[in-house]
C-alpha positions in Angstrom: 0.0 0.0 0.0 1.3 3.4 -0.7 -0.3 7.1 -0.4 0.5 9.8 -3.1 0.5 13.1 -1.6 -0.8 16.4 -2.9 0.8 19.0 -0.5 0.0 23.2 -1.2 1.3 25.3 1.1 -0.7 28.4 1.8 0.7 29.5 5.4 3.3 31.9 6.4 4.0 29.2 9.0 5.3 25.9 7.5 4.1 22.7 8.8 6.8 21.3 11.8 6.5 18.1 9.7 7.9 17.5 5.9 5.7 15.9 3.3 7.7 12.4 3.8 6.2 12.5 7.2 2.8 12.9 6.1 3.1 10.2 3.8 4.7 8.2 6.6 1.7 8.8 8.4 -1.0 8.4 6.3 1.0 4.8 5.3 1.1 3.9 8.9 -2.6 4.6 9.2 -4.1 3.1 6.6 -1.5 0.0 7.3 -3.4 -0.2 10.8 -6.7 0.0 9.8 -5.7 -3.2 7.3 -6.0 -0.6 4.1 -4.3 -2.5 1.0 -5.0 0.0 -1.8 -3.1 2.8 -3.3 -4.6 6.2 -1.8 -4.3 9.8 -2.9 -4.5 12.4 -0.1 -4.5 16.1 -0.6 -2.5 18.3 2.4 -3.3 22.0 2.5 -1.5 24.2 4.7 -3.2 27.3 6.1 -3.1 30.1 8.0 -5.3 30.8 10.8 -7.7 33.4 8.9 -8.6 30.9 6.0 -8.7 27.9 8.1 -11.5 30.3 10.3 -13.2 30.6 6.9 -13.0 26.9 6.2 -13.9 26.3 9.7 -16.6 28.6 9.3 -17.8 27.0 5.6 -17.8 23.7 6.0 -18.6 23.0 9.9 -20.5 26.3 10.7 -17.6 27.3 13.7 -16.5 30.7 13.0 -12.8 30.0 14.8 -10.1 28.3 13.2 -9.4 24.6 14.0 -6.3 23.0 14.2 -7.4 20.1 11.8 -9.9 19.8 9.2 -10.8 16.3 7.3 -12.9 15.9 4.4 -13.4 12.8 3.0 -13.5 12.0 -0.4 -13.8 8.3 -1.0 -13.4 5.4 1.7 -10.3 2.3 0.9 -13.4 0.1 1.5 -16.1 0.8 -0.8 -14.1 -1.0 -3.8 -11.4 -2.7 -1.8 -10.0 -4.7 -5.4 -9.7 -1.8 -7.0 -6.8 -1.4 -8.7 -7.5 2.6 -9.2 -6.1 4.9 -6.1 -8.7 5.5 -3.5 -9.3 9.7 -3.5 -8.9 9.3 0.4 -9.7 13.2 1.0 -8.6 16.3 2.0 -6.4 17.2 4.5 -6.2 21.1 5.9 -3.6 21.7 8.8 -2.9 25.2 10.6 1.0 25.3 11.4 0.5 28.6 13.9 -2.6 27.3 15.9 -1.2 23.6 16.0 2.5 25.9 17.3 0.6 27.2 19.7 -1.2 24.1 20.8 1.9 22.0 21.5 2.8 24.6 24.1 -0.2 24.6 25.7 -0.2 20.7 25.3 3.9 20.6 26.8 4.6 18.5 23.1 6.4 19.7 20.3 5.1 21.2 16.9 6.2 18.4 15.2 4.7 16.1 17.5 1.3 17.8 17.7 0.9 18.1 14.0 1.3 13.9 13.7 -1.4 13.8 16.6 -3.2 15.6 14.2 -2.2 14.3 10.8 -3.3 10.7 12.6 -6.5 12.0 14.1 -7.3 13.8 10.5 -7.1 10.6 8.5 -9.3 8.4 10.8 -11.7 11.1 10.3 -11.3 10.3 6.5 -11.7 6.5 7.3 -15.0 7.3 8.8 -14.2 7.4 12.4 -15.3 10.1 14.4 -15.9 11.4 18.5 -19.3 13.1 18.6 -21.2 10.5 20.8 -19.0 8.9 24.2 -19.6 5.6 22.2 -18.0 6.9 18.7 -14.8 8.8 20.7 -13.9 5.4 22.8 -13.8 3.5 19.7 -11.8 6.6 17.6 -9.7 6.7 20.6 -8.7 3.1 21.2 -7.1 3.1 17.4 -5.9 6.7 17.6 -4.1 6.5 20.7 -1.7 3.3 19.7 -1.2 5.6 16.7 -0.2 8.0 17.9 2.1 6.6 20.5 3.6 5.2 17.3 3.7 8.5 15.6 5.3 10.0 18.5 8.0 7.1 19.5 6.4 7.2 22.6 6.3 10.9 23.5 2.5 11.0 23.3 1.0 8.0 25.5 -2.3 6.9 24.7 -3.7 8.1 28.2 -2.6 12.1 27.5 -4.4 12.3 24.5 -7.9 13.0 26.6 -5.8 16.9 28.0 -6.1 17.3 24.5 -9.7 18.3 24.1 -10.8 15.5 21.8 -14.6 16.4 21.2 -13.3 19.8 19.7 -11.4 18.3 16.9 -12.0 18.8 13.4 
């Protein structure tokens, strides 16, 4: 399995994280949830005002958001197809994700694999909006992201991070 990468930068702030990374990633992902097919995953990189206005456009929140995930196609709905799955969209926000590793006591580089990890289970079809949906999103997230991380995040510290007001 391999993931093609679209990456535009639109931020003053570059992403802590190279494009390898989020390819890395999005491989180790898709490896977890059993994924076998060739993905393509677009990566935009904003600033704080236009991910407010994406915030605002596509989830009616009129803040930015550190991640945002739309999803495009799901790996599963022609597993033995030999075409690349259109996995989604990817938008990440360099200064507020800065900003939240502070708070958070984790690097930028760190947070932003949280996120890139969090983003692409949202694209998978996971999601955290009923205590039900956000154990099951966590129990795969949190191994994840303990991978991500070589251990710097632990599965258990993931809950200081605020995970109902994710993207």
């Amino acid at each position: 399995m391999r993931v093609e990468l679209a990456y535009r930068e639109a931020s003053a702030t570059p992403l802590a994280v190279g494009e390898g990374e989020v390819a890395r990633l999005a491989e180790l992902v898709l490896a977890g949830e059993g994924v076998e097919r060739p993905c393509e995953l677009s990566l935009l990189v904003v600033d704080d005002d236009e991910m407010a206005a994406l915030n605002a456009e596509l989830r009616g929140v009129d803040a930015p958001t550190d991640v945002i995930s739309v999803e495009l196609e799901r790996p599963d709905e022609d597993p033995l197809s030999s075409e690349p799955c259109l996995l989604g969209d990817l938008v990440l926000d360099p200064a507020l994700i800065a900003r939240q590793a502070e708070e958070f006591r984790t690097t930028p580089a760190d947070e932003t694999r949280l996120l890139v990890v969090h983003g692409i289970l949202h694209l998978l079809g996971y999601d955290h909006e009923d205590p039900e949906d956000r154990a099951r999103m966590e129990a795969i997230q949190g191994p994840l992201v303990e991978t991500a991380t070589e251990g710097r995040i632990k599965p258990f510290a993931l809950a200081s991070h605020g995970e109902g007001e994710r993207a």
